[in-house]
C-alpha positions in Angstrom: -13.2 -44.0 -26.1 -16.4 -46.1 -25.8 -14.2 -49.5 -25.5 -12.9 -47.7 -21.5 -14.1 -47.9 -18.4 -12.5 -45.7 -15.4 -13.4 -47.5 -12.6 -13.3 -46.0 -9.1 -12.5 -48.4 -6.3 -14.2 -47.0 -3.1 -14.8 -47.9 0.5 -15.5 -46.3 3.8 -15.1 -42.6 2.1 -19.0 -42.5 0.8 -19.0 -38.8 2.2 -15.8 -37.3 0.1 -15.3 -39.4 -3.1 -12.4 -37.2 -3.9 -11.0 -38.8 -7.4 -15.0 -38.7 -8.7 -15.1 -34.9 -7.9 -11.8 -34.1 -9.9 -13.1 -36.0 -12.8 -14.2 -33.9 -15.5 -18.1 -34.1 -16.9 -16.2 -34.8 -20.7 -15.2 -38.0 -18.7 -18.2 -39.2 -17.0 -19.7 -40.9 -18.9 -16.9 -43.8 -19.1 -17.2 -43.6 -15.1 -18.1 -46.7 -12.8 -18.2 -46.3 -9.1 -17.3 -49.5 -7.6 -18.9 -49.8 -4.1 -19.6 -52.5 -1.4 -23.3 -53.9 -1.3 -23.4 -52.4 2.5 -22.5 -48.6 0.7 -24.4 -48.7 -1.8 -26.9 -46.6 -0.6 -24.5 -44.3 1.0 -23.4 -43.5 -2.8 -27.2 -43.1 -4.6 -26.1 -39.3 -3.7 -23.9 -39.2 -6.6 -26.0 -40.6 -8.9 -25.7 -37.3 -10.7 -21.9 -37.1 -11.1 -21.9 -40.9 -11.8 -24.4 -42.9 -13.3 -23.2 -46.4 -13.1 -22.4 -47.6 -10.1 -21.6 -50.9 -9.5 -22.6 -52.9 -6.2 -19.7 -55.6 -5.2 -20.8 -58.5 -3.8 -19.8 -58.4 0.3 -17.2 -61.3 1.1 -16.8 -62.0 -2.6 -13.0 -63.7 -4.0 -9.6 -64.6 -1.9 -9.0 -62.0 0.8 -13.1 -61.4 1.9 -13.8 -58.6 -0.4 -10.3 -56.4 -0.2 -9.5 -54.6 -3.2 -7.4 -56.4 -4.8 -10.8 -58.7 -5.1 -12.4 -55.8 -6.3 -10.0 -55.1 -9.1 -11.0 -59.0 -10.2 -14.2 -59.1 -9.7 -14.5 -55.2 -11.8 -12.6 -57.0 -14.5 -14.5 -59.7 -14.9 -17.8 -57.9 -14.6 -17.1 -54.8 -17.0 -17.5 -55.1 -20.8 -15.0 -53.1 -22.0 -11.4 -53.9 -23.2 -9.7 -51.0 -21.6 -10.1 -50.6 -17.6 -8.4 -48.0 -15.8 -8.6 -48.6 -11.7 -8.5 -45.5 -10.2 -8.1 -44.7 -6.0 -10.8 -42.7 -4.7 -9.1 -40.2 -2.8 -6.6 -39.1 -5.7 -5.9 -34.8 -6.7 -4.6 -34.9 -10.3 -1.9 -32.1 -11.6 -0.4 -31.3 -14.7 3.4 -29.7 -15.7 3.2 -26.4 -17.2 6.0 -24.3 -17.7 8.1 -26.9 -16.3 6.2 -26.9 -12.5 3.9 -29.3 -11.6 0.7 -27.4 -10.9 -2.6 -28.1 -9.9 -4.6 -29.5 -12.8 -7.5 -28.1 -14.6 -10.3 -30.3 -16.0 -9.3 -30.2 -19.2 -5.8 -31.0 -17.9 -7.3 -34.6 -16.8 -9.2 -35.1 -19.4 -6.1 -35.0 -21.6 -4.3 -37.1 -19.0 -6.6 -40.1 -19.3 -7.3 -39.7 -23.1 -3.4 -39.7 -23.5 -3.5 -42.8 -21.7 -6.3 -44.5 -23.5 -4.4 -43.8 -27.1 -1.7 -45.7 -25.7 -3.0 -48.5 -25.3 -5.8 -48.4 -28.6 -3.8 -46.9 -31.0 0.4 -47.9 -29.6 -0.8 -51.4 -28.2 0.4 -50.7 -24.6 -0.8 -53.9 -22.6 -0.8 -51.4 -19.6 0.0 -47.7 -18.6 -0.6 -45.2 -15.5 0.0 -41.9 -14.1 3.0 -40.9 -12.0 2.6 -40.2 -8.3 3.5 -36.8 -7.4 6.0 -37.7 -5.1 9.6 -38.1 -7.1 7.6 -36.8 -10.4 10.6 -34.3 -10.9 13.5 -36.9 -10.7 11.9 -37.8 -14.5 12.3 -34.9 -16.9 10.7 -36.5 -20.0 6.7 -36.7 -20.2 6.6 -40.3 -20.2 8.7 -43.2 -19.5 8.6 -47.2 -20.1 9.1 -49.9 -18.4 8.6 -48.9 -14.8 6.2 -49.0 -11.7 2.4 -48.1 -12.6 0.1 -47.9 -9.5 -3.1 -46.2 -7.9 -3.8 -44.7 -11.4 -3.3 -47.2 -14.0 -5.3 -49.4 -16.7 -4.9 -52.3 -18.3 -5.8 -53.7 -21.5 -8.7 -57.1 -20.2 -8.4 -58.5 -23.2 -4.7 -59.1 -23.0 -5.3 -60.1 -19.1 -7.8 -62.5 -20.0 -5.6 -64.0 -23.1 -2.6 -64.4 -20.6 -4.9 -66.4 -17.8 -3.4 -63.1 -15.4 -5.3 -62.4 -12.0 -5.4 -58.9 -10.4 -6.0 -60.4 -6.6 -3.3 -63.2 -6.3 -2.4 -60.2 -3.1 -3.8 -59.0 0.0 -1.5 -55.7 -0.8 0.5 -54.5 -3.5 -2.1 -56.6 -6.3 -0.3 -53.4 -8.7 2.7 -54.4 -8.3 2.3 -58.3 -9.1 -0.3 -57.2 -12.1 2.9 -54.7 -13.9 5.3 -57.6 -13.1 2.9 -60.3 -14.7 2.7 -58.5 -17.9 6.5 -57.5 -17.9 7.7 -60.8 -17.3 5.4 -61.8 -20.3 7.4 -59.5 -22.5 4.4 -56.5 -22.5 5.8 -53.4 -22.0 4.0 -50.7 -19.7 4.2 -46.6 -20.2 3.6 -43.9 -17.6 2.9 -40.3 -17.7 4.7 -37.6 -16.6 3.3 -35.2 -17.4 0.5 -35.7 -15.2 0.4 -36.7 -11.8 -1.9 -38.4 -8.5 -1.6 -36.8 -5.2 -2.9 -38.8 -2.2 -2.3 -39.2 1.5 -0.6 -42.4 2.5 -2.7 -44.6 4.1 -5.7 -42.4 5.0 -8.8 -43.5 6.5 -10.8 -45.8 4.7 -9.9 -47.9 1.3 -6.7 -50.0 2.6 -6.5 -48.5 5.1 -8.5 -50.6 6.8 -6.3 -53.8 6.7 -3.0 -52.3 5.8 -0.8 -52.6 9.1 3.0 -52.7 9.4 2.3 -57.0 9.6 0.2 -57.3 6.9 2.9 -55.0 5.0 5.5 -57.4 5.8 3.2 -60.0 4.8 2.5 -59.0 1.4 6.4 -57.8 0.6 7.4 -61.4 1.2 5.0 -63.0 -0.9 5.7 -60.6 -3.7 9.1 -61.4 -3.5 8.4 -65.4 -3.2 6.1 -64.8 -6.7 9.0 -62.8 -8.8 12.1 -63.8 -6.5 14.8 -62.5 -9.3 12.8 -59.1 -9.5 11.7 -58.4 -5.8 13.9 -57.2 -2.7 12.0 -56.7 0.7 13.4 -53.7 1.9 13.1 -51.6 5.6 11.8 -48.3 4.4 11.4 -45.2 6.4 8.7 -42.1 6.0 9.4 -38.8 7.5 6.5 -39.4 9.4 4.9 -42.4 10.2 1.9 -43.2 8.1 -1.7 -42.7 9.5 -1.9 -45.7 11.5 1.5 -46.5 12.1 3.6 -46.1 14.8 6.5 -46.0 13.3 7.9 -44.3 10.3 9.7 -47.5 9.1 8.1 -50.0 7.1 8.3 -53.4 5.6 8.5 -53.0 1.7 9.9 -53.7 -1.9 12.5 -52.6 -4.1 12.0 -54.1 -7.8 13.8 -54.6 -11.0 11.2 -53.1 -13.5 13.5 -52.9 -16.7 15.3 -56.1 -15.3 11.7 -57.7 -15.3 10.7 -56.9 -19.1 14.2 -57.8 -20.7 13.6 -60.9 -19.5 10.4 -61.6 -20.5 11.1 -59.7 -23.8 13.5 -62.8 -24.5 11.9 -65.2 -23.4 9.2 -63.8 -25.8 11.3 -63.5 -28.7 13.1 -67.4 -28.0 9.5 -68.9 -27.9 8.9 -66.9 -31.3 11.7 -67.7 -32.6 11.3 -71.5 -31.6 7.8 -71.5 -33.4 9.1 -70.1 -36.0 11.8 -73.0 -36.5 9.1 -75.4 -36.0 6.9 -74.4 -39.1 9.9 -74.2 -41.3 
């Protein structure tokens, strides 16, 4: 695993750093701590648990520093193939015996070097980690073709190749990356095996700009960049998020499989038209 980097997007939570404490010592090594240049200090405490920590420049890329600029700027700024970006206030847990129970260390290591062979040894462009929410309505341990977010990676080398940017959004940056890649014919595969808990919307991390507008905001520019694969949807919580006033929200619905049969033929057709060409 020396080509991987498991990159922890932070801000505003310097005192918990939740996902870094559920990360196993086997794994830390390969762990970057990506903070802003006003933090940085704030996080020299877990220079033990963390050795690389990486300062992100204040203001930097489209949206003044959110974290969908943070994703780019990581990407472009890591030297390693594989990046996994990785919420800082996730739990992880594992299925044993058929329930999905709190995971043990080595529980996530196996989660995240499951995830690596995908993509070094089975060529997955991208993969991630099911949420824990609706982990159950998916029997198998991993599926295809579906939505990868808060825990996923990506292959840089395959971002780079296709020109792809990771902060074309304010919100919802995972969402446009997985439909890039699909509509470019690359498959994605996510575990079920293992699962991300998290608290919608708590304090800190996007939090601090995510609002029922700028949800509404970033649903209808998602849909305007994959129209025949994005529906903006009124969704309702049982309770309103932390922040919200309401438990309805502004979101998406979207064509995963729809997305990647597409762009699997229009992969095959261009393929198949090169081929022509040389003969």
């Amino acid at each position: 695993m020396e080509d991987v980097a498991l990159c922890i997007l932070t801000r505003g939570r310097a005192e918990k750093q939740i996902a870094l404490k559920n990360l196993p010592l086997k794994l830390r090594k390969y762990i970057y701590l990506v903070v802003d240049e006003d933090e940085y200090r704030l996080h020299k405490q877990y220079i033990t648990r963390c050795k690389k920590i990486l300062k992100f420049p204040s203001g930097w890329g489209h949206f003044n520093g959110n974290f969908s600029d943070k994703k780019q700027w990581t990407a472009d700024n890591i030297n390693k193939k594989f990046c996994f970006f990785i919420d800082d206030d996730v739990t992880f847990s594992a299925r044993h015996d058929g329930k999905l129970l709190k995971a043990t260390k080595q529980d996530v290591y196996d989660a995240f070097n499951t995830m690596y062979h995908w993509m070094a040894d089975d060529g997955f462009a991208h993969v991630g980690m099911s949420p824990r929410g609706g982990n159950n309505r998916v029997e198998e341990d991993s599926q295809e073709v579906t939505r990868a977010v808060t825990v996923c990676a990506f292959n840089l080398d395959i971002i780079r190749k296709e020109g792809l940017s990771l902060n074309r959004t304010l919100l919802m940056a995972d969402f446009d990356a997985t439909l890039n890649l699909l509509e470019l014919g690359y498959p994605n595969k996510v575990t079920y095996k293992y699962a991300y808990g998290q608290v919608s919307n708590s304090e800190g991390g996007c939090s601090l700009y995510r609002t029922p507008e700028t949800m509404k905001e970033a649903s209808n520019i998602l849909h305007g960049l994959h129209k025949n694969y994005v529906r903006v949807d009124i969704k309702k919580t049982t309770t309103p998020w932390h922040g919200f006033k309401t438990n309805q929200r502004t979101d998406v619905t979207i064509s995963w499989k729809k997305a990647f049969k597409d762009g699997e033929a229009r992969r095959r057709n261009k393929a198949g038209g090169f081929s022509k060409f040389l003969k």
